[in-house]
C-alpha positions as CSV (number, residue, x, y, z in Angstrom):
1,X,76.2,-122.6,287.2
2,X,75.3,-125.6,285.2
3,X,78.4,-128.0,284.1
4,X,77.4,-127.7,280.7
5,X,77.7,-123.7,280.7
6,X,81.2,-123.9,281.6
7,X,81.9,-125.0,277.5
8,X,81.1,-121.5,276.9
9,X,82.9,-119.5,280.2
10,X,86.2,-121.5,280.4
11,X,88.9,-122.9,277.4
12,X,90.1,-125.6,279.9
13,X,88.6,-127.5,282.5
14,X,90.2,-128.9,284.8
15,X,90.7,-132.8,285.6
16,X,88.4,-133.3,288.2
17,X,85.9,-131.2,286.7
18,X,86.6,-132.8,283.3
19,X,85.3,-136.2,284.6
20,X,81.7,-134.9,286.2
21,X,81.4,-133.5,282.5
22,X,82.2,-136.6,281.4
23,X,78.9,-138.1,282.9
24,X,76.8,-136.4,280.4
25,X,75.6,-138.0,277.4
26,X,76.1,-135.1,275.1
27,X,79.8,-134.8,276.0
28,X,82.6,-136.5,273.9
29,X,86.3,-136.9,274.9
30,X,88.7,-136.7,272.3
31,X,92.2,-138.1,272.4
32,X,94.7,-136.3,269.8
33,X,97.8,-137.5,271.0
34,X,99.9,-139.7,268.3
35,X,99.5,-143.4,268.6
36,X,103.5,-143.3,270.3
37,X,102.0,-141.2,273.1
38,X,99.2,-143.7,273.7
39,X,101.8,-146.6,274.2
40,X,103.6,-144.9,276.8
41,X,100.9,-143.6,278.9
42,X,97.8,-145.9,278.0
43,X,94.5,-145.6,276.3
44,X,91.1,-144.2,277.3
45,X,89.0,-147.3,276.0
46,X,85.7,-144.7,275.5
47,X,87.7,-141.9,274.0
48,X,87.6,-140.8,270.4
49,X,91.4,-141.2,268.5
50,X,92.3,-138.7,266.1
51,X,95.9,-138.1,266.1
52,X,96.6,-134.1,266.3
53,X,99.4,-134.6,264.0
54,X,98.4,-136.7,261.3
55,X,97.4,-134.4,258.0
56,X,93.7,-135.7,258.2
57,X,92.9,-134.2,261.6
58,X,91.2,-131.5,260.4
59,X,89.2,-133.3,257.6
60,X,88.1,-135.5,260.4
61,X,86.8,-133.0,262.6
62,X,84.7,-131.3,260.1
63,X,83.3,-134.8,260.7
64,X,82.0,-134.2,264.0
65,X,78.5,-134.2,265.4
66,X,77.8,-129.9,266.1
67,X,75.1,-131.4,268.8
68,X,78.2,-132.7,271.1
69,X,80.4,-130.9,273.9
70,X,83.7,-131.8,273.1
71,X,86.6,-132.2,275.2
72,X,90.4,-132.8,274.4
73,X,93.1,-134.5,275.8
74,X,96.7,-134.4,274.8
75,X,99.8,-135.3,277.0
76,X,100.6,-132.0,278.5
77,X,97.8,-129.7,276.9
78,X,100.2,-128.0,274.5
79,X,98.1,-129.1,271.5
80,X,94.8,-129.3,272.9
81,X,94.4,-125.5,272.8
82,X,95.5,-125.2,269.1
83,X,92.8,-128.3,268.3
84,X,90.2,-126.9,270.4
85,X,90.5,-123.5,268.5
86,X,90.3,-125.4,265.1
87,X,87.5,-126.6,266.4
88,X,85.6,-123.1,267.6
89,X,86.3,-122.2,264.1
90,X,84.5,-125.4,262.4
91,X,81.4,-123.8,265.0
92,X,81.7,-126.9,267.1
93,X,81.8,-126.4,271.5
94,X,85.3,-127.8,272.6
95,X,87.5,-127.3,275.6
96,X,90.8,-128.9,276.3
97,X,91.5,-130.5,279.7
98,X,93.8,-128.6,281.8
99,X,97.3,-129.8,281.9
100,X,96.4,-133.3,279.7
101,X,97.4,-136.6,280.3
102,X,99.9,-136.3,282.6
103,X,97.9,-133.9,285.2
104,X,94.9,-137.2,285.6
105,X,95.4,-138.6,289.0
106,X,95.9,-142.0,287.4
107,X,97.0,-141.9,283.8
108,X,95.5,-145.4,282.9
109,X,92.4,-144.7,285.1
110,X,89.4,-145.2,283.1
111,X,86.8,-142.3,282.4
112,X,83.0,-143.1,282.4
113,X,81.8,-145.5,279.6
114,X,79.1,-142.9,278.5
115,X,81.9,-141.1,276.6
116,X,82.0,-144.5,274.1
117,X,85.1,-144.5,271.3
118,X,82.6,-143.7,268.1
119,X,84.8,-142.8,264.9
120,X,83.3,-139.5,262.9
């Protein structure tokens, strides 16, 4: 199975898995934890910001490129599943990492620079 096809099989992908998807120019990470949660466990430099909780969130993925694979990250993947369905309904492909933040092998370990921070 191509990495790409499992957007459309699976609703979370795994860490590990996450990162090889990562590598693919079409794929964008998104971050929706609040700026608090970012302090305490670090930033991913490349990842897109928008904060799950703030009353724009939705306004701001309406936003979003439909030609991307979108992936979420939260702290535990609690709110990653409710984004990622807000998402499916704007038509756009979005999966949530399994288990979020805290489930990366190194919470401060960079992912690969080809998933650059670009604001909608």
């Amino acid at each position: 199975m191509n990495l790409l096809e499992d957007f459309h099989s699976f609703f979370s992908i795994p860490v590990l898995h996450a990162r090889n998807l990562l590598h693919d120019p079409t794929v964008r990470l998104i971050d929706i934890r609040t700026p608090y949660e970012r302090t305490d466990t670090g930033i991913i430099p490349w990842s897109l910001l928008l904060d799950f909780s703030n009353p724009t969130f939705e306004h701001a993925i309406k936003k979003l490129d439909p030609n991307y694979h979108y992936l979420l990250i939260c702290r535990s993947a609690s709110r990653t599943k409710l984004a990622r369905q807000l998402m499916r309904d704007q038509w756009l492909i979005a999966n949530d990492i399994a288990g979020g933040i805290i489930k990366r092998p190194d919470p401060l370990s960079p992912y690969p620079s080809s998933t650059c921070n670009k604001q909608p």
